[in-house]
C-alpha positions, 0 to 999 in steps of 0.5 A, spaced: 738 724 903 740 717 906 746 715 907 750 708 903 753 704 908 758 702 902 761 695 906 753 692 908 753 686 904 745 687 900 742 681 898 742 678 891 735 678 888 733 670 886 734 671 879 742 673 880 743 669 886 743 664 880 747 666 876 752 667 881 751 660 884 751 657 877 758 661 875 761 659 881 760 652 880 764 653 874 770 657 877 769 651 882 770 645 877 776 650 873 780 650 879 780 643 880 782 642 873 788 646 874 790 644 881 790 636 879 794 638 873 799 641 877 798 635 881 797 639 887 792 637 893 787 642 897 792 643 902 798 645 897 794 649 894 792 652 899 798 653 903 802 655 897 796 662 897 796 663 904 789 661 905 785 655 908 784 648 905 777 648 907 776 654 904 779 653 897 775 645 897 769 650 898 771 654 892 772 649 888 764 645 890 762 652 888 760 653 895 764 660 896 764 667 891 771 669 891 775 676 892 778 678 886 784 678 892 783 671 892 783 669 885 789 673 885 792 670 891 790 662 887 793 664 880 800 666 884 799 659 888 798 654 880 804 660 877 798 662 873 796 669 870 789 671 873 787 669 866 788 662 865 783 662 872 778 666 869 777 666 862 773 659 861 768 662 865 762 663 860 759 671 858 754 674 861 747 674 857 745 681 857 738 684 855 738 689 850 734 695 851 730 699 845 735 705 843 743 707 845 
């Protein structure tokens, strides 16, 4: 039996690289929304979650895919729940399969 390397990053297959791209863009243009809301620039946000700017401008392009950490570290940073960070994020379509 061949042992899992838990922590190597796999590569996505094309198809869910898409949906984690296009979901990303999403989180990105949300959280831009909530940071001008707060009237707050990059660098205030960032400073405030204890992350870099450039990383939180990369977020917010839908460059980055965030650790739930991270999104979490975001959501104290606005004095948000997680939620408000997550919850227009659209549904999964998922594919039925024959019996359950």
């Amino acid at each position: 039996m061949s042992r899992v390397v838990v922590n190597k990053p796999q590569p996505l297959e094309a198809r869910f690289a898409k949906e984690r791209d296009q979901l990303q863009v999403v989180f990105g243009a949300r959280l831009r929304e909530l940071r001008t809301s707060h009237n707050l620039t990059l660098e205030m946000l960032a400073e405030r979650a204890d992350l870099h700017a450039n990383y939180v401008g990369a977020v917010e392009r839908g460059e980055r895919n965030l650790t739930l950490f991270n999104i979490w570290r975001i959501a104290g940073a606005l004095g948000l729940p997680t939620t408000d960070l997550v919850n227009e994020l659209p549904m999964r379509k998922v594919k039925r399969t024959g019996t359950s």
